[in-house]
N, C-alpha and C positions, 0 to 999 in steps of 0.2 A: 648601769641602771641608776637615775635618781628620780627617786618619791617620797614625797611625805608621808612617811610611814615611821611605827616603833621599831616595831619585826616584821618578819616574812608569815611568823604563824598567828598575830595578832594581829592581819590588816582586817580581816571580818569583824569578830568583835568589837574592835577600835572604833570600825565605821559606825555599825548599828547603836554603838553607846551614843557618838556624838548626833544621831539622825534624832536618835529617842529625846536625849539631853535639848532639844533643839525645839520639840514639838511639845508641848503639854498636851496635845491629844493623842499622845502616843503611849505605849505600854512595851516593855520589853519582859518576856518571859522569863523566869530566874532558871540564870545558868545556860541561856543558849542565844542562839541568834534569827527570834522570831519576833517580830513588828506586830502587835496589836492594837485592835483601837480602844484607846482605854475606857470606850463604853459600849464594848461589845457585848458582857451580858444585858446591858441594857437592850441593847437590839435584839440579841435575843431572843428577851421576854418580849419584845413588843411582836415579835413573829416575823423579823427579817431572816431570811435565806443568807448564811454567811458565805461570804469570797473568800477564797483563799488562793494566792498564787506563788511564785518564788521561782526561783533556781539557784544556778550559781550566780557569784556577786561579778562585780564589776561593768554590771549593766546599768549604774545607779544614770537616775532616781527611780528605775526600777529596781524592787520591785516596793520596798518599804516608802517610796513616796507615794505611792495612791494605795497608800492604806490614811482612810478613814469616811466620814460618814459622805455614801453616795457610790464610794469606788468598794475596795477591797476592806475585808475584817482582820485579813492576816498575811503577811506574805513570810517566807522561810526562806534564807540568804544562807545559800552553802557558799563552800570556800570559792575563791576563784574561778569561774567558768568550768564551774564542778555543781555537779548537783545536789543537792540536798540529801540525806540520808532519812529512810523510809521512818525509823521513829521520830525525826524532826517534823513532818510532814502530819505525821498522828499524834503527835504532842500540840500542833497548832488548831487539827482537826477537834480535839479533844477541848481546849481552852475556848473556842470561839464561838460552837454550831450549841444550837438549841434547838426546840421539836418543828422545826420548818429546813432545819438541813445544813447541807452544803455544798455548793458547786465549788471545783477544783478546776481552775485555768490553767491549762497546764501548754508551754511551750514544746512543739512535736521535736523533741531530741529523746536519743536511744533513754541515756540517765534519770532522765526528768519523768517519762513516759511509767520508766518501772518504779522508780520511789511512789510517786503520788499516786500510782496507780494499785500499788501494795497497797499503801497505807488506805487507799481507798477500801478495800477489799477487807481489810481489818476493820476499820471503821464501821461497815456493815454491819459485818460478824458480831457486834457491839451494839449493834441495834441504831446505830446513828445514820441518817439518811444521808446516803452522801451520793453526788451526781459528778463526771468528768468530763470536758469539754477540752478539743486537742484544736491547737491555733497551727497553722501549717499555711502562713502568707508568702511564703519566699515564693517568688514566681522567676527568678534565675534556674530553677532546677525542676524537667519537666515534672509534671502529674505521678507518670509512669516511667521509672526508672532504673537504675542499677545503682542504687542509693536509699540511706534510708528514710527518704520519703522527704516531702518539702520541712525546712526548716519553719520554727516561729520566729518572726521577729517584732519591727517596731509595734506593727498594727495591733499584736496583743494587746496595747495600752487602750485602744479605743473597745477592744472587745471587755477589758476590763472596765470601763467608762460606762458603756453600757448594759450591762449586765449587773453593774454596782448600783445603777438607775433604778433598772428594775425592782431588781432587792428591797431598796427603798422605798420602794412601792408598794410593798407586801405582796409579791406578786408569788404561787408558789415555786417549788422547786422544778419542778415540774416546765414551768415555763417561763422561769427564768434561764435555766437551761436550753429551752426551745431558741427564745431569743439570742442567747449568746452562740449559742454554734448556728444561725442562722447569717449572724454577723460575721464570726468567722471563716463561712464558707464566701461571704463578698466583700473580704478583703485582695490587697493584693499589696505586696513592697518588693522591692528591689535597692540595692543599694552598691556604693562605691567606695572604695577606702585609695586615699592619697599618702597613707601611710599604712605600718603596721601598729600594731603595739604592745606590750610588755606586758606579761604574767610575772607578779611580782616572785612568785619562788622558781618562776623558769630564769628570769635573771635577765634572758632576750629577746629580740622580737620573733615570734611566732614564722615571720620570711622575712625577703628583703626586696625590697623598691627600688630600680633607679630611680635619678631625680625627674626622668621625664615618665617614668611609668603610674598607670593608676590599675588597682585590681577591678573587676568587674564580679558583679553577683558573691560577695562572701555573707559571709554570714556575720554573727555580735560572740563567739570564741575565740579570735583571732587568726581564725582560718584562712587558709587562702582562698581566691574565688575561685567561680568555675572558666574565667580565662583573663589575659593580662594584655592589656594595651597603651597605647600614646596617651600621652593626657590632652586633653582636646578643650574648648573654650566652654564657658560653663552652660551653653545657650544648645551648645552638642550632647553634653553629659544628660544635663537631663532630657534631652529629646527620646536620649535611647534609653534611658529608665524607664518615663512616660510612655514610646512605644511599646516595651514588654509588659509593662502594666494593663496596658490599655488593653492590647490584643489578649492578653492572657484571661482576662475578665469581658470580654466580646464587650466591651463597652461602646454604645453610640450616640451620635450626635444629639443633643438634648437630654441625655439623662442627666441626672445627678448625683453630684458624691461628694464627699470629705476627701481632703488633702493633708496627708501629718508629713512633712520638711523633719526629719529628723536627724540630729548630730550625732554622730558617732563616737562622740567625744573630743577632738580636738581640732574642731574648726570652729572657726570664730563666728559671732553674732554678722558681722558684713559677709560673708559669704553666704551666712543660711538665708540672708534676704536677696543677692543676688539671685538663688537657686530659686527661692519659692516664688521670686517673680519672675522668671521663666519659665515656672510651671504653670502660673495660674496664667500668665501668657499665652505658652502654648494649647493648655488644654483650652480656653476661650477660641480661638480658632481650630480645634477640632468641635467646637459646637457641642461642648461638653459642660455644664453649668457647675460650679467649685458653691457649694451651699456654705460649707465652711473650710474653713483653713489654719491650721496652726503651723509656727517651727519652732523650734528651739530643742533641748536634750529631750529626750522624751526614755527612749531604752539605747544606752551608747556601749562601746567594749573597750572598757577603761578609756586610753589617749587618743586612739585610732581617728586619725582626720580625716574625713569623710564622711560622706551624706548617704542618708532612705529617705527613698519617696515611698510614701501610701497612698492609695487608692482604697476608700470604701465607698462601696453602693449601698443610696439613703433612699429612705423615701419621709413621710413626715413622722411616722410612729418614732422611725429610729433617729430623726433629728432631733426629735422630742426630749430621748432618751441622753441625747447627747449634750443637750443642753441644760439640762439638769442640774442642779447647783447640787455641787460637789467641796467637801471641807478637808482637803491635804495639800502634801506641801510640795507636789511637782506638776499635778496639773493646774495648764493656763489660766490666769486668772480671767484673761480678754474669752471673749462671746465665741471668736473665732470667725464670724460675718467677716466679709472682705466686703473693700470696694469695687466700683467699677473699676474695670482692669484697664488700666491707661493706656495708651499709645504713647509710645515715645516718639515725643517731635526731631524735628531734624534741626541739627546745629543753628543756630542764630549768627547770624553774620551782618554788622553793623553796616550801614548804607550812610555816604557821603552824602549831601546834600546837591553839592554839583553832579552828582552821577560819573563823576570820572573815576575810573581806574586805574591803578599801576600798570605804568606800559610797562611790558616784557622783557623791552631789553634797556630798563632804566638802569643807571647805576644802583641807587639805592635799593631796585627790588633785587638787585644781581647780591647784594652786602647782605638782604634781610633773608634770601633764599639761602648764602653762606652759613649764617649763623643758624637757621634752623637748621640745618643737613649735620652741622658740627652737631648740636648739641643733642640729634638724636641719635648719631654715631658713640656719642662719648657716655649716653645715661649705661651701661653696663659698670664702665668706671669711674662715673661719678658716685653711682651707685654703692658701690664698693669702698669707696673712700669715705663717705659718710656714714656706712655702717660699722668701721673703724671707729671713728669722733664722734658721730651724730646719732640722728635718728633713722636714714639709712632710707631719707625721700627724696634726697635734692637731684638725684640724675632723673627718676621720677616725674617729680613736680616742673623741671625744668626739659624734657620732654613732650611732657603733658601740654606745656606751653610752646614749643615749636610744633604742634601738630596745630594746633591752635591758628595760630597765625599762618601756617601755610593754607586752613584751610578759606581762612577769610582774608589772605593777601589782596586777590581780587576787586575785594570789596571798599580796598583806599579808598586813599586819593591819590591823583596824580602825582607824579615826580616834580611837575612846578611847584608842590605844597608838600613840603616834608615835615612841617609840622602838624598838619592833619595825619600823616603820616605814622607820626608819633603818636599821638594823640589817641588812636584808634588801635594802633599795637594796644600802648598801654591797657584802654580799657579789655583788649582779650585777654591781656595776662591777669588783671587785677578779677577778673570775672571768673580765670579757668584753674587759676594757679592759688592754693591758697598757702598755709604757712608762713613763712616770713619769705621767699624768694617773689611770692607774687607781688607782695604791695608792696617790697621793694627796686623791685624792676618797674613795677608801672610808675613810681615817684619820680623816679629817674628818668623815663622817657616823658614824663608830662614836663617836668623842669626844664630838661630840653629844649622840648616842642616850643616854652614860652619863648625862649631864646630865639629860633628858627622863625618864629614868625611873626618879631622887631625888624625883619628885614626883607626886601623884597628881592635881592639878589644874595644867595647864599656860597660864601667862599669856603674856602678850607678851613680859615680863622676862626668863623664863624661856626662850622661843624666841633673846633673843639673846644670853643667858647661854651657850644651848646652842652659837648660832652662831661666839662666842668661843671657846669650848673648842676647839671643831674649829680654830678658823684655829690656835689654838697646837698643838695636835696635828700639823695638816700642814706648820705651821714646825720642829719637832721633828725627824721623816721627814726633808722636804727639807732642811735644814739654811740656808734661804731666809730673809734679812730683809727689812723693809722698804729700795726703796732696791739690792735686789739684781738688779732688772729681772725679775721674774717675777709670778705670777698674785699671788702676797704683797703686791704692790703695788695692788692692787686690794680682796682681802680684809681685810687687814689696818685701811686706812682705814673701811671696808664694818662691819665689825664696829664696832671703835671706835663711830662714829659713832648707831650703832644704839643701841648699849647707852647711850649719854650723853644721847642724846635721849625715850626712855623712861624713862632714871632723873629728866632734866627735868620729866616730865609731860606731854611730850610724844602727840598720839595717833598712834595707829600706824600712820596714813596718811602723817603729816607723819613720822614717824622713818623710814620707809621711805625716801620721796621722798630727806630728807637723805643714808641709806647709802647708796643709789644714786648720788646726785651724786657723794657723795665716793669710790665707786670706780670710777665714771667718769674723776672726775681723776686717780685715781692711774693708773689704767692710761692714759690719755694723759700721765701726766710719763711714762713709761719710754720713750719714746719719746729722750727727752735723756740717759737714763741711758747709763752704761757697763757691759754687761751682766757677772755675776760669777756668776751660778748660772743652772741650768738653760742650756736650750736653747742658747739665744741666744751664751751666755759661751764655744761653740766656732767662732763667725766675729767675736768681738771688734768691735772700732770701728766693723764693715761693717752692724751693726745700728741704728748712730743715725740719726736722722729716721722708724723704725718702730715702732710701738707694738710692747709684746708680744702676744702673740694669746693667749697664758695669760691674762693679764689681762684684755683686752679680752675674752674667755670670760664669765669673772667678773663683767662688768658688765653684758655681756648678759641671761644667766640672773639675774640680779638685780633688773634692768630688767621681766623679766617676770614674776615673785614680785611686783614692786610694782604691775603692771598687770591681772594677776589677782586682788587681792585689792584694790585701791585701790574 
């Protein structure tokens, strides 16, 4: 297990000091781990209905991030996806309500249920008005079942949203309770975990995942779900979210709702936008209108990579509610308004001028169909070799760009014009492929192409006249020599070699055969090298005994230019 932690019995208080330390609108209780807003007697006295909500921790930035003016007055952080203890709950109860009340948010878990729920019941007995409101969004686990009842999850955060609107309103107890469990009866979430994750005094993770497995339906304890399957493309995952949301909430065409994209904690910002825009995708084609929309952490379980989808049904009061300007440190700052939901156009494929096409069975499309097929063969272990040295893109980025090209091959020119040829590679690579492989493979085929079309009848000489040009062209760019550990060591030799053995009299089987060996060996010397440019030159010394994957690129696709035409 590693985390940035002191201890195992100090990761609660640790966190609530530095949430508190962080916020000047914050208040921390002396001696415990209760989130207040440090002008809650003020609200108070002005006759706001206080929020209070909590559980166990590691659901941050729940719950102590929406505490303050508009959301919650207190929230109460037990240890670890453990609940709060019944006088924590009435110590918060006690510091925050004044003679207009208190409702208690409470997430429908067995622990959670009976603290807040004592403490509610004492509270009374004390004369202090206090109301309970149970969130139960998990729509993985039916209504009615052999369990204890649906879990709460993300969507809590919006019932907190609005409900803390309320408040702010002066609205009373009475009906600010109305509203929030009006809310919470139309909510709905589901979610998926791509991994597990670690309860820091359990030491390991809660189950285990193979690499192609994803959980279905769990919960924010680190629980497993209600069943386990394939991991499938992110455009599948959330379909089947979205259908159990949908259907579970009888939602239909033309209603309207909120969309909360929630991280479970350890997925990245790119993926929570892939997700929400194949939500706000799909539900557009079920004729279902998205009024707002957020992603980002909202309520996660510690590291756990994976995503919740919400679904709430709006109408304007409760948009109202939602839009409410609210002063803490985890809700969105953005409005939540989307845009028109785009359509994704179809690939762009660059049109010759002449209208002609690469005939099928040219030489040159038989070489440029070679190299593609290699290099989408080889991205697992280019891959791998740059996550060695590199950054761990170049089989990748260099993929990414033979799809590319085979998809707009078509779209040449002719084999009589091989510099158009080039020419229009280049621009797909320099358009598809970014990083440094893109604009250095397109330098190199435009350099080329200049070569190739100084002349009207193109030879062998000429093919590696052209192929020189480019490597000085892309040594130019990259500022790369031989020697400097990068794909140059591969080319550089590769050319060379070519052009000395045709100028020999060589035939252009046997001069092929030669450039390929000799950029074979160069890109296995960089293996001894001490890397100075590119990739590699940012983990220094940690890269000898590994070839470059640049290079070793280079030798590849070389490899198959001499197999296809041999």
């Amino acid at each position: 297990m590693k985390k940035l932690i002191n201890d195992v019995s100090t990761v609660v208080p640790d966190m609530v000091d530095g949430l508190v330390a962080l916020n000047p609108h914050l208040s921390l209780l002396q001696g415990g781990t209760i989130v207040v807003r440090a002008d809650a007697e003020a609200a108070a006295a002005r006759g706001e209905v206080a929020l209070i909500s909590g559980g166990g921790s590691g659901h941050e930035p729940a719950h102590g991030g929406y505490v303050g003016h508009g959301m919650l007055s207190a929230a109460v952080a037990g240890e670890v996806f453990t609940s709060p203890s019944t006088d924590a709950v009435l110590d918060a109860i006690r510091a925050v309500t004044g003679p207009a009340g208190a409702l208690l948010i409470v997430k429908n878990y067995t622990g959670d249920r009976f603290n807040f729920g004592l403490a509610a019941e004492i509270a009374r007995a004390e004369g202090i008005p206090v109301d309970m409101v149970i969130v139960a969004d998990d729509v993985a686990l039916s209504a009615s079942g052999d369990h204890a009842g649906r879990r709460g999850l993300a969507g809590t955060v919006l019932v907190h949203k609005i409900a803390g609107a309320a408040a702010a309103r002066g609205l009373p107890l009475t009906e600010v309770a109305r509203i929030a469990r009006e809310a919470a009866a139309s909510l709905g979430t589901m979610g998926v975990a791509l991994t597990p994750c670690t309860v820091p005094a359990a030491g390991k993770p809660g189950f285990d995942l193979a690499d192609g497995e994803i959980e279905w339906g769990l919960g924010i304890h680190g629980e497993p779900g209600v069943a386990r399957g394939a991991l499938e493309p992110a455009d599948a995952i959330v379909g089947k979210l979205l259908a159990k949301i949908v259907d579970d909430l009888a939602l239909r065409a033309g209603e309207r709702v909120v969309l909360l994209v929630n991280n479970l904690g350890g997925t990245p910002p790119s993926e929570l936008n892939v997700v929400a825009g194949a939500a706000l995708r799909q539900l557009d084609e079920r004729g279902i209108e998205v009024a707002r929309a957020w992603a980002g952490t909202f309520l996660s379980a510690l590291e756990m990579a994976g995503v919740s989808l919400t679904l709430l049904r709006v109408d304007d009061d409760r948009l109202s509610l939602l839009d409410a300007v609210t002063d803490t440190s985890a809700w969105p700052a953005l409005s939540g308004r989307v845009a028109q939901v785009a359509v994704r156009a179809a690939p762009r494929a660059p049109t010759d001028a002449s209208g002609a096409t690469l005939a099928r069975d040219a030489t040159l499309r038989r070489a440029i169909e070679a190299v593609c097929e290699c290099l989408l063969a080889a991205e697992p272990t280019l891959t791998e070799m740059d996550q060695r040295v590199g950054d761990g893109d170049l089989g990748i980025s260099l993929a990414r760009g033979a799809r590319a090209v085979q998809l707009e091959l078509d779209s040449y020119a002719s084999e009589t014009t091989p510099g158009v040829v080039l020419r229009g590679m280049s621009a797909t690579l320099r358009r598809v492929v970014g990083g440094t492989s893109g604009p250095l493979y397109a330098v190199m085929l435009l350099r080329a192409a200049a070569v190739l079309e100084q002349s009207d009848e193109i030879t062998a000489q000429q093919w590696a006249a052209a192929f020189s040009a480019g490597v000085d062209g892309l040594m130019e760019l990259g500022g790369a020599r031989p020697g400097d550990r990068t794909m140059v060591d591969a080319l550089k030799p590769g050319a060379d070699v070519l052009h000395i053995a045709l100028a020999q009299a060589s035939s252009t089987d046997a001069a092929l055969h030669a450039a390929v060996d000799a950029a074979i060996d160069g890109a296995s010397r960089t293996a001894s090298m001490h890397p100075r440019r590119g990739r590699s030159s940012y983990v220094g010394d940690r890269a000898l005994g590994h070839a470059d994957p640049g290079a070793h690129a280079v030798a590849l696709w070389l490899a198959a230019i001499r197999d296809e035409l041999a």
